[in-house]
Steps between C-alpha positions, in 0.01 A plus 500: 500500500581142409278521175632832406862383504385173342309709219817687461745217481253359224513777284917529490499135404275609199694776411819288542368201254389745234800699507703175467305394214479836297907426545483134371257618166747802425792225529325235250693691189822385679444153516615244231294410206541176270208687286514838460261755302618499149425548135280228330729343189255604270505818603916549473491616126244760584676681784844496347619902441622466121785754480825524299809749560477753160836475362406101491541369080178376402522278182206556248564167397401369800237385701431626852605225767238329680486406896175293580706140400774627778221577723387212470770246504508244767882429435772562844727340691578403825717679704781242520471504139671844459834474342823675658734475189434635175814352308283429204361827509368757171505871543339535141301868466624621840703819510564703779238296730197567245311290261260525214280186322587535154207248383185752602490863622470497922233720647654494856854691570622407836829638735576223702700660822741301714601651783823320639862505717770218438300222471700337213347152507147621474549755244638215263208273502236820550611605129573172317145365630310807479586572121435170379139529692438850344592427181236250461263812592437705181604816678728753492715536801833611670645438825639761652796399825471783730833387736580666826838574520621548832545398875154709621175290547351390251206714399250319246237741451718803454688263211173407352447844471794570342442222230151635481624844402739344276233253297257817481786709314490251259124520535370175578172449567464192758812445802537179646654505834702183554679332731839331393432190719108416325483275202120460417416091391192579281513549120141692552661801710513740243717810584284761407311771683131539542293774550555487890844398630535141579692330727638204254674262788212403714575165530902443640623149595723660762131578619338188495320599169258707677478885477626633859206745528303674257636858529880357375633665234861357499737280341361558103282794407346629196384889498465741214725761442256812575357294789877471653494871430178610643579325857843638469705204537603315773629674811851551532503437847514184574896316542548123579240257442129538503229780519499637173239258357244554735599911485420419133184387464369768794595724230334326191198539727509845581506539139198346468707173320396111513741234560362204221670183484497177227340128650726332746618256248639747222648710789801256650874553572794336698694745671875441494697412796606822696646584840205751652587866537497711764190568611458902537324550851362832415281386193149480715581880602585615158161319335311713777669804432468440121149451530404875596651666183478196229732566215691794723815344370653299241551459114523904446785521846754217409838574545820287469823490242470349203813324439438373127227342258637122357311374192580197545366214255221337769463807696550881537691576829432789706813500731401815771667571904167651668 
């Protein structure tokens, strides 16, 4: 009797400890990583997805722009080197948030979407800094403002969706889904798409520098147009702060997508200063319920009031109530 309960008290143990560490492998994609899987340098040029909007002037003249010397630069700045006035500041060849190189022909046509609600400060420094760093890029881009205009809670995906369907009316090829509070420090983070959607900010100082865990998909994200399509979007479902990321990427892999990223050093930003949101406490039970029908909802259900579309000279505002 003693050896049978002994024999039995053995084999729960066992079936404890390799329950615990099935757990602790599954959880190793949530832990931080300094080093992260990414695209070799030499391999950047090869994986970018080449793709202009058609209406776009190409100059005979011309020759095509070229993107391995940005690739490759090894130029950035600290963050405590990012400047917060722009007194001395040129808006040449930028109208209504878009602009074109007019020394070579660009290859890449990019939407840049900014989802945002009354954050003033930010929104000044996001669009003097990010259109002197773009400009420097060779490629074709306009930023799009999509700005929630009312007292409910905030709702990011649903806006990027709404930008999304806005950018792809105008049929651009490659969205990138950006933050208003992420400035990125290297001169080598090219905004372009690649053939898989890639998460651009992988490496935050907010964060230590390190990429929280290697399913993250937030903050700055790059993602064809007919790959935002094909997943349907982001869910509309999720208010306050956080969940929609990770809902994100369960859907890029349903879809039988890859999440690629750039080296560690060409992939750095400062985040700037920001009181946290309210978290929303039903995000876990959302990404669960999300998970059986991937894609059930999204960019094809938005709905909300569209107030009125600003061209503006550094952006195009999409002022909506949702």
């Amino acid at each position: 009797m003693w050896l049978l309960k002994r024999l039995l008290q053995i084999r729960i143990s066992t079936c404890v400890f390799i329950v615990l560490c099935y757990e602790a492998i599954k959880n190793l994609r949530k832990l931080p990583k300094s080093n992260y899987g990414h695209i070799p340098r030499g391999a950047l040029e090869h994986e970018l997805h080449k793709e202009v909007v058609p209406s776009l002037d190409v100059k005979e003249t011309l020759l095509d722009c070229t993107y391995d010397d940005i690739l490759q630069s090894n130029e950035s700045i600290h963050n405590w080197q990012v400047p917060t006035k722009y007194d001395d500041f040129s808006a040449a060849g930028i109208s209504n948030g878009s602009f074109t190189p007019e020394h070579c022909n660009p290859l890449v046509s990019v939407a840049i979407l900014v989802v945002y609600r009354n954050r003033p400060g930010h929104l000044y420094i996001f669009l003097h800094y990010m259109h002197n760093f773009l400009r420097k890029q060779n490629i074709h881009y306009k930023i799009f403002l999509i700005d929630q205009q009312d007292n409910k809670y905030f709702n990011r995906g649903l806006l990027f969706n709404i930008g999304a369907r806005a950018a792809i009316a105008e049929q651009f090829p490659c969205l990138i889904l950006h933050d208003v509070d992420l400035l990125p420090l290297d001169a080598a983070n090219l905004y372009a798409c690649l053939r898989q959607p890639r998460h651009m900010s992988a490496s935050i100082d907010r964060h230590r520098f390190v990429l929280v865990y290697e399913s993250y998909a937030g903050g700055v994200l790059a993602i064809r147009a007919n790959q935002f399509q094909l997943q349907n979007g982001f869910s509309n479902r999720f208010e306050k702060w956080g969940g929609e990321d990770d809902d994100l990427y369960n859907r890029m892999e349903a879809h039988g997508l890859k999440l690629f990223r750039f080296p560690p050093d060409m992939s750095r930003y400062t985040m700037l200063y920001h009181t946290p949101q309210e978290v929303n406490e039903d995000r876990r039970r959302i990404i669960a319920e999300n998970k059986l029908r991937p894609g059930g909802e999204g960019l094809d259900c938005v709905s909300y009031e569209s107030l009125r579309l600003v061209p503006q000279q550094l952006v195009t505002q999409l002022a909506v109530r949702l």
